[in-house]
Structures are given as structure tokens and as C-alpha cells.
ROSEZA-464026 format. One record per residue (C-alpha): residue number from 0; x, y, z. Coordinates in steps of 0.25 Angstrom, whole numbers, plus 5000, padded with zeros to 4 digits. Layout:
<atoms>
i:px:py:pz
NUM:X:Y:Z
...
</atoms>
This chain:
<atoms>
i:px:py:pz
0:4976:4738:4564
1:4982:4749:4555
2:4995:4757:4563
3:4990:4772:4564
4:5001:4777:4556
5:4993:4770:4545
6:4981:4776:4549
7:4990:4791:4550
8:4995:4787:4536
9:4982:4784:4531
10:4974:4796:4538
11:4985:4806:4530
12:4980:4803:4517
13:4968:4809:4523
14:4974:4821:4527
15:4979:4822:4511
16:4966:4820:4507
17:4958:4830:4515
18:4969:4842:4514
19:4964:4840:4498
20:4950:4837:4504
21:4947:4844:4514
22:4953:4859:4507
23:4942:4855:4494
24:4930:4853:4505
25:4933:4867:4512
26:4940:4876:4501
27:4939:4872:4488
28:4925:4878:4488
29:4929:4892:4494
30:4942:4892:4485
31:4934:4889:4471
32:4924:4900:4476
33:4933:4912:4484
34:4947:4908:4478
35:4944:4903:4463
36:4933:4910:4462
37:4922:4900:4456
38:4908:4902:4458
39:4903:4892:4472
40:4893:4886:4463
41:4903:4883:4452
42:4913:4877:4462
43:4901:4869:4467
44:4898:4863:4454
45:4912:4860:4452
46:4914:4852:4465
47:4903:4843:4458
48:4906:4842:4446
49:4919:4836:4448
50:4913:4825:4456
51:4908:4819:4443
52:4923:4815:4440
53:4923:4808:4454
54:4914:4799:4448
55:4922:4792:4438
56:4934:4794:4446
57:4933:4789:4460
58:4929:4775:4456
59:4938:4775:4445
60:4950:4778:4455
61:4944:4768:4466
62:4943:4758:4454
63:4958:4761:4453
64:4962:4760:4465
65:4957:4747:4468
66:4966:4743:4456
67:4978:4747:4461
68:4988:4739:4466
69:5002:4744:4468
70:5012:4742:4479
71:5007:4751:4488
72:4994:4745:4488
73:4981:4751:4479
74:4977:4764:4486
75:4988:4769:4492
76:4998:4772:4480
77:4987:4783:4475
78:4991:4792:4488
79:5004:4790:4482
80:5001:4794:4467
81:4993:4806:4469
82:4998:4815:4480
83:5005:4822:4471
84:4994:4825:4462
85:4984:4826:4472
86:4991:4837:4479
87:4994:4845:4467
88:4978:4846:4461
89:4975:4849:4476
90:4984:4863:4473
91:4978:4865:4459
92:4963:4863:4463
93:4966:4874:4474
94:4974:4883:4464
95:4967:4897:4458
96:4970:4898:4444
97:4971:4912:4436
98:4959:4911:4426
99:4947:4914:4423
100:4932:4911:4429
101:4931:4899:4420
102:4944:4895:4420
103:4946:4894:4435
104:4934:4884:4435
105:4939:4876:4425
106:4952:4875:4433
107:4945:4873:4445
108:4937:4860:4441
109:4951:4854:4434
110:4956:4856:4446
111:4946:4851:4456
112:4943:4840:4446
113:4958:4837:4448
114:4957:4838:4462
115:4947:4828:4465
116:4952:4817:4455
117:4964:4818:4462
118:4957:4816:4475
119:4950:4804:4470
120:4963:4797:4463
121:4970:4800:4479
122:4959:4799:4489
123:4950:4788:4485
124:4964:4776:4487
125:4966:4784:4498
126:4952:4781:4502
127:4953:4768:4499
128:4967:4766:4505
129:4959:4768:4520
130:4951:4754:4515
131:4961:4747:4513
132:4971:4748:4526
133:4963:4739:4535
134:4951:4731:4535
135:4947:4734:4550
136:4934:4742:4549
137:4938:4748:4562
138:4951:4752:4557
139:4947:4757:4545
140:4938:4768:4553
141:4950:4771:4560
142:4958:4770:4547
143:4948:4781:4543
144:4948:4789:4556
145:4963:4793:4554
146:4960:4795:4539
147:4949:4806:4542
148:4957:4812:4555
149:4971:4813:4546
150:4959:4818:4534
151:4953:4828:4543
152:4969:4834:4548
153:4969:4836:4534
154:4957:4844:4534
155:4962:4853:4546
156:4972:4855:4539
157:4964:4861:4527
158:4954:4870:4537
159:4965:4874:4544
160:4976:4878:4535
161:4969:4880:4523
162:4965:4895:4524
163:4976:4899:4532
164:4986:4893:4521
165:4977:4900:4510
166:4980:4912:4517
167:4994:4909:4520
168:4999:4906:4506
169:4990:4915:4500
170:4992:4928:4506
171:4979:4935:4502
172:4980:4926:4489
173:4969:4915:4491
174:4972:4908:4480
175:4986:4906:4481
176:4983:4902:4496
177:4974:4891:4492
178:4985:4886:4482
179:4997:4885:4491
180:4987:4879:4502
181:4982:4868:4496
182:4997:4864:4488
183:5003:4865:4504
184:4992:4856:4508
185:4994:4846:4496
186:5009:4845:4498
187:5004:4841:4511
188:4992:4832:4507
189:5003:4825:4498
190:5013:4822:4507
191:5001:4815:4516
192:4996:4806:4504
193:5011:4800:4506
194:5009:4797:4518
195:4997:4791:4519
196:5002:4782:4506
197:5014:4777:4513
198:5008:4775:4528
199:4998:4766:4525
200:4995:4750:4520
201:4984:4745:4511
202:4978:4731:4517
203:4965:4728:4511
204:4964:4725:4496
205:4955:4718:4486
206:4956:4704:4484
207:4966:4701:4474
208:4959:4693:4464
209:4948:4704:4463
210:4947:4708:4448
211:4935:4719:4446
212:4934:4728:4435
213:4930:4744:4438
214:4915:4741:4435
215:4914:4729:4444
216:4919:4738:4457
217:4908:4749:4453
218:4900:4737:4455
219:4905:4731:4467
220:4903:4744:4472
221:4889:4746:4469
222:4887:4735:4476
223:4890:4739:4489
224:4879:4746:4497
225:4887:4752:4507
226:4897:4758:4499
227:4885:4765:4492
228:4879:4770:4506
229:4894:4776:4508
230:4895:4782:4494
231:4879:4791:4497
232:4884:4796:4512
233:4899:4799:4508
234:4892:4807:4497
235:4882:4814:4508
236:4894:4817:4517
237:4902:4823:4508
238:4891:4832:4502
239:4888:4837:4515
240:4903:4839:4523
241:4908:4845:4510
242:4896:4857:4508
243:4898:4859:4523
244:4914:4859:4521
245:4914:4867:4509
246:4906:4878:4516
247:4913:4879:4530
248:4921:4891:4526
249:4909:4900:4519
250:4902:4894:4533
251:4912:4901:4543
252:4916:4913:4533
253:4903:4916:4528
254:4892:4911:4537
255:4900:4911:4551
256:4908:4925:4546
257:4918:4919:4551
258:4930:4918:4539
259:4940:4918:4548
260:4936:4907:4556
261:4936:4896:4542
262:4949:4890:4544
263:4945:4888:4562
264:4931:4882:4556
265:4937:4872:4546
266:4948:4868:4555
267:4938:4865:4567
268:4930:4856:4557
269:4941:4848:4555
270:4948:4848:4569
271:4934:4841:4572
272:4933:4833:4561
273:4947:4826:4563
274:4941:4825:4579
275:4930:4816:4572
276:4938:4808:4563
277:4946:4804:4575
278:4936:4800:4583
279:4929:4791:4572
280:4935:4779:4574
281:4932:4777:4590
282:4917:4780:4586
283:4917:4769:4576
284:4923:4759:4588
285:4912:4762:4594
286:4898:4766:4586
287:4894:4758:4572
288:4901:4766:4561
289:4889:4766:4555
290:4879:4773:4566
291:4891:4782:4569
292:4894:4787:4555
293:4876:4792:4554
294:4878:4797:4567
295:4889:4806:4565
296:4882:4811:4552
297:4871:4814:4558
298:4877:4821:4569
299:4885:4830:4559
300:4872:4833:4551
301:4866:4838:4564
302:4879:4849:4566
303:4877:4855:4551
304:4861:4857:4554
305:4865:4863:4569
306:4875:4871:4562
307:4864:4878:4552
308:4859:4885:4566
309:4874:4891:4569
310:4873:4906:4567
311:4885:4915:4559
312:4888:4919:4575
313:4889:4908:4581
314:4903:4903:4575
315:4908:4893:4587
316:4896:4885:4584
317:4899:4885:4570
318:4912:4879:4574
319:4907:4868:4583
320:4897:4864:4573
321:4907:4862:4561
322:4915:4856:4570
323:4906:4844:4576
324:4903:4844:4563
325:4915:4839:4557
326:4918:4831:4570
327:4907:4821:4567
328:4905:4822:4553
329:4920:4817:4553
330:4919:4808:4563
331:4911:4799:4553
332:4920:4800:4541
333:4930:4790:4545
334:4916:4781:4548
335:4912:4783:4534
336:4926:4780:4527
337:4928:4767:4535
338:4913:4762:4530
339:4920:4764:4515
340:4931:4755:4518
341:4921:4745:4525
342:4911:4747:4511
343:4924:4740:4504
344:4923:4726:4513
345:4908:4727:4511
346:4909:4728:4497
347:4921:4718:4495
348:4912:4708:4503
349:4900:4711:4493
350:4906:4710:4482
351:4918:4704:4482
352:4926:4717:4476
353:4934:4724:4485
354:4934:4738:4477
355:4942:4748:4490
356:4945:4760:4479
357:4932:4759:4471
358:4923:4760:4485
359:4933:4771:4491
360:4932:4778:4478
361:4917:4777:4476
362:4914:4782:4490
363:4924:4794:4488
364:4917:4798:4474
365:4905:4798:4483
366:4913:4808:4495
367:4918:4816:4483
368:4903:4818:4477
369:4900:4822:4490
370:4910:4832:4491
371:4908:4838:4478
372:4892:4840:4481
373:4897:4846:4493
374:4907:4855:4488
375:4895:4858:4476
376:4885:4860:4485
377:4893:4869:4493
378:4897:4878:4481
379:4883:4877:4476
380:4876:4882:4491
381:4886:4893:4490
382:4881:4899:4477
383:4866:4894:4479
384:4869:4904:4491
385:4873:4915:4486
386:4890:4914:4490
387:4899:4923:4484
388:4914:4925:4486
389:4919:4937:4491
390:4903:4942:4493
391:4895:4945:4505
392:4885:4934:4508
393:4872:4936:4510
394:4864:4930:4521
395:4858:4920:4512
396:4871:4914:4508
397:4876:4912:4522
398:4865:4904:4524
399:4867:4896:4513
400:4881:4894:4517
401:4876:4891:4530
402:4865:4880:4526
403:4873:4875:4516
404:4884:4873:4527
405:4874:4865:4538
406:4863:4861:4534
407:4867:4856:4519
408:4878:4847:4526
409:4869:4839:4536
410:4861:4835:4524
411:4872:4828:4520
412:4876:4821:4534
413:4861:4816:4536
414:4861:4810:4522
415:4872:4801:4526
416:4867:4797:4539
417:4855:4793:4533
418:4863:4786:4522
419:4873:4779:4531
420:4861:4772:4538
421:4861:4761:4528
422:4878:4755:4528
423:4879:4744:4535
424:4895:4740:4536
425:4897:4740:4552
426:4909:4735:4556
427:4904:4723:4560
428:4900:4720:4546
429:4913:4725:4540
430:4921:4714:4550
431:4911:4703:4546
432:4912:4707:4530
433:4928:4708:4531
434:4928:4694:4538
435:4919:4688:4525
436:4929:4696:4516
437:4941:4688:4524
438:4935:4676:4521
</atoms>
């Protein structure tokens, strides 16, 4: 059993993560197209095409990761190493530089480019590190339970504080107030990667004779079928939570007409979605993981297509349904990382390679893609639509902002409900496999 200060220790690398994550999901879009001033269809097509350098570096990174080994174990020392870097690319990918239309996109993409390597190079051994602090499938859902609620405080923190601090340090100057904003909450992200390095154990390793070479773990990972289910619905979710994230604030301030009420609709999101965190672990002691996770999927595609029907008036509902929304939808997100950790024994057994960095990583590429179709899809919807910053919109764009918001997002939960149906790693399977691995 892990103490629950290591759990707290763990859960705060989280917290780092998502202040980084979380601010990129709800304002990197409206800071490229209302701050920067790039175009939503260019800031789309960027968000993509940065993805195709995910591809050569997350297995890269998991690769070496897994060839790691230092005092201080092989995952952990990366919290160490780089949250310094990290924090300071954070500031620069949120900076507004003084130069022309051109210029400010090439800056953009050097510095979004640089932000998401550096997110790889720290998330995916921090990832990886939640595999590694226990064998216990039940504790490793708990292990993730306190990871996602400590992940989504960071996330509160970002919807509640972000615009206020914008306004605060920028005092009319949006530019400026992003910048100081995001190098306050990087200080802060920075001090919490510490923490989490010096609070917590790694328990599980390879086996010590095990000698594999990069291309033999991209095959010992092809091998494993339900990594590759977990690689198609990670993409799906993401794709789908990130349109709908990335749009929330045109949602409230131009469909709603509500702009004041942005910062109370983000910070109820979250309030909820730390509520469902929390409450994951006692549904998994009590529902097969596996049932539970479709379920809750489904449930969370329902609440987007009921929310198509929510007219500009009728705000309160707007709110109640984003907030259920999250509740459930991040309910199953500590299900789905403890499956990743569980994919590793399934693999190990398989094959007989135990590759912890290289599945963590692969399945993270998978997320990231997710997230850059989403955040594309997002930028794309809003020019296909019509948007314009600083414009009246027209009916025909609110709408667009409105479909693209609901109905665009459940697509992406029913996909992975129906992709789900097919993993097969219950506990009682992951006991069984572990016990053969003991042997």
C-alpha cells in the first residue's frame, strides 16, 4: 500500500502538468487569434503540424527513458532536469512578439514546437513514473485517482485565475498580461515538479538482464493488442475534449453572450471534474473498470448532444450541462490511465520485454495527436464558420460555434465507447498475469 503523502507527491506532478496543459487547451487558441493576431485557420493548421514531430519523439524519449538508470531511479530524475526548461518555454510560448505578420507565425511555431518537446521530454517519465510505484491494480487506480484530482486543481487554477491575472498584470495590455500570467504560474508549476520528484519511490523495474535494442521494443509493442485499443480511444477522447475545451470561451462570450461569465463557466467545469476524479476509485471497487469506463463515455456523449438544444438564454443550463459533463467525462480518466499501467504486465507477459517508457510514451503520442486534431479542428470550425476577431458574428457563425461545441464532441466520446468494447485486461486478469510474472 502506497502512504497518501506519496500519492499527494505523485498527484502534484500533475498539478505542474495541467497548469502548462490545461492553459494551452483553453487559451492558446483565443491567445494566437485575439492576442498574436494569427488567423484561427493558420493557428489550427499549426496545432497539427507540430504533432508530426511527436512522432519521432515520444518513442524516442520513451526508448530513453527506459534506458535510464541513475540513483534516483529511471523516470523520476527528468522531473528534476527539466523544470527549469520547461517553465521557461511555457513563458515564451505565451510571449507576443514585435514583428510582422509572418514573423509572428514563424515565432509562434518555434515556440509552440518548443513547448510540446519539452512537454514530452517531462510528461511522458512522469507518465511512466505512476507505472512504476506499485503493482496493485487497485492501487494503481487510486494512484491515478489522486493524479487526476491534484491534475484538475491545476486546472482550476488555470480557469479560475487565468483571465483575472491577464487583466491584473496587464492593465488594459492583454499581451503583457498573458506573459506575466503564465511566468507566475510556471514558477509555481516548477516548484511542484520538485515536489513530486522528491516525494515519491520507483518499485517496479525491468528485469535486469533484459537487453533490447530500440527496434525490438517498437516490436514488442506492436504486439500488444490492447495497448493498440488504448492508443485508437486515447486519440478519440482527446480529439473530442479538446474541440470542446478549445471552444468553451467563444461558447459563453459569443454564443451565450455572456463574456463576463467565462472565467465562472471554465471554473465550474473543473470544480466538477476534480468532483469525478475523486470519486473514480470507489466506482472501480465496485463496477468492472472496463463496463465503467463505456458507460461513462456514453453518458458524457449524451450531455454534448442534449447541450445542442440549450438556447443563447438559457445560461444556468448551459452551466449544468458543462458541468456534468466534465464530471463524468473525468470520472473515467484515472480508469483509462490505470489500464495503461496494467497494458505494461500484459505486454511484459507476452513478450517477455518489459518496455514502461516506450508503452507510456507511445500511448501519450496517441493523446497529443488527439490534442492537436482537436485543437486544428477547433481553429479550422471557427474559420470554416466565418469567426473573426474583434467582428460582430453573424448567425451562421454562432451556430457553427455551437455545433462545433456539442455535437462535434460526442462523436468523439461514442467512438471510443465503441472502441473500448474490445480490452479485455480485468483485474482479475491483471492479478492472474502478475502472479505468472512472479513465477
Amino acid at each position: 500500500m502506497l502512504t497518501i503523502r506519496e500519492k499527494v507527491a505523485y498527484g502534484l506532478g500533475d498539478t505542474a502538468s495541467n497548469i502548462i496543459f490545461q492553459t494551452v487547451m483553453m487559451f492558446l487558441l483565443v491567445f494566437y487569434t485575439d492576442v498574436v493576431g494569427i488567423s484561427p485557420a493558420v493557428a489550427g493548421t499549426l496545432f497539427l503540424a507540430v504533432r508530426i514531430l511527436d512522432a519521432i519523439t515520444d518513442p524516442v524519449m520513451g526508448a530513453v527513458t527506459d534506458r535510464t538508470h541513475t540513483r534516483w531511479g529511471q523516470f523520476r530524475p527528468y522531473l528534476l532536469w527539466l523544470a527549469v526548461p520547461f517553465a521557461i518555454i511555457s513563458v515564451l510560448a505565451f510571449t507576443t512578439p514585435d514583428l510582422s505578420a509572418t514573423g509572428k507565425i514563424v515565432f509562434v511555431s518555434v515556440t509552440y514546437g518548443l513547448l510540446m518537446l519539452a512537454y514530452t521530454a517531462i510528461n511522458i517519465p512522469y507518465s511512466a513514473l505512476g507505472g512504476v510505484l506499485t503493482a496493485d491494480p487497485k492501487e494503481r487506480v487510486s494512484v491515478q485517482s489522486y493524479r487526476f484530482v491534484f491534475g484538475m486543481l491545476g486546472g482550476l487554477i488555470v480557469a479560475g485565475l487565468t483571465l483575472p491575472m491577464v487583466e491584473w498584470f496587464g492593465e488594459g495590455d492583454a499581451a503583457k498580461g498573458y506573459q506575466m500570467s503564465m511566468l507566475t504560474m510556471s514558477v509555481f508549476g516548477c516548484i511542484l515538479f520538485l515536489l513530486c520528484f522528491a516525494g515519491t519511490k520507483e518499485r517496479v523495474s525491468a528485469p535486469v538482464n533484459q537487453k533490447t535494442g530500440f527496434f525490438d521494443d517498437l516490436a514488442a509493442l506492436w504486439k500488444n493488442d490492447q495497448w493498440r485499443i488504448l492508443c485508437i480511444a486515447g486519440l478519440f477522447l482527446l480529439t473530442g475534449q479538446v474541440l470542446r475545451a478549445s471552444l468553451a470561451i467563444y461558447y459563453v462570450r459569443d454564443y451565450l453572450g455572456e463574456p463576463d461569465l467565462v472565467t465562472w463557466f471554465l471554473t465550474v467545469g473543473m470544480v466538477f471534474s476534480i468532483l469525478g476524479c475523486a470519486l473514480s476509485q470507489k466506482l472501480a471497487k465496485h463496477v468492472c473498470k472496463i463496463k465503467a469506463y463505456i458507460a461513462l463515455q456514453s453518458i458524457a456523449a449524451l450531455i454534448c448532444i442534449v447541450s445542442y438544444f440549450v438556447a443563447p438564454q438559457q445560461v444556468v443550463l448551459a452551466f449544468v450541462l458543462f458541468a456534468l459533463w466534465n464530471f463524468f467525462l473525468q470520472m473515467a480518466t484515472p480508469l483509462l490511465w490505470a489500464k495503461m499501467a496494467d497494458t505494461i504486465d500484459y505486454g511484459h507477459w507476452k513478450t517477455g520485454v518489459r518496455i514502461t517508457g516506450m508503452v507510456y510514451s507511445a500511448v501519450v503520442f496517441f493523446i497529443k495527436l488527439g490534442v492537436a486534431i482537436g485543437g486544428a479542428l477547433a481553429g479550422w470550425s471557427l474559420a470554416f464558420y466565418g469567426y473573426q476577431a474583434d467582428t460582430a458574428l453573424t448567425q451562421e457563425t454562432q451556430h457553427g460555434i455551437l455545433i462545433s461545441f456539442t455535437v462535434y464532441p460526442a462523436i468523439g466520446s461514442i467512438l471510443v465507447a465503441w472502441v473500448m468494447r474490445k480490452y479485455n485486461l480485468t483485474n482479475e486478469r491483471i492479478a492472474d498475469i502478475n502472479k505468472e510474472l512472479a513465477r
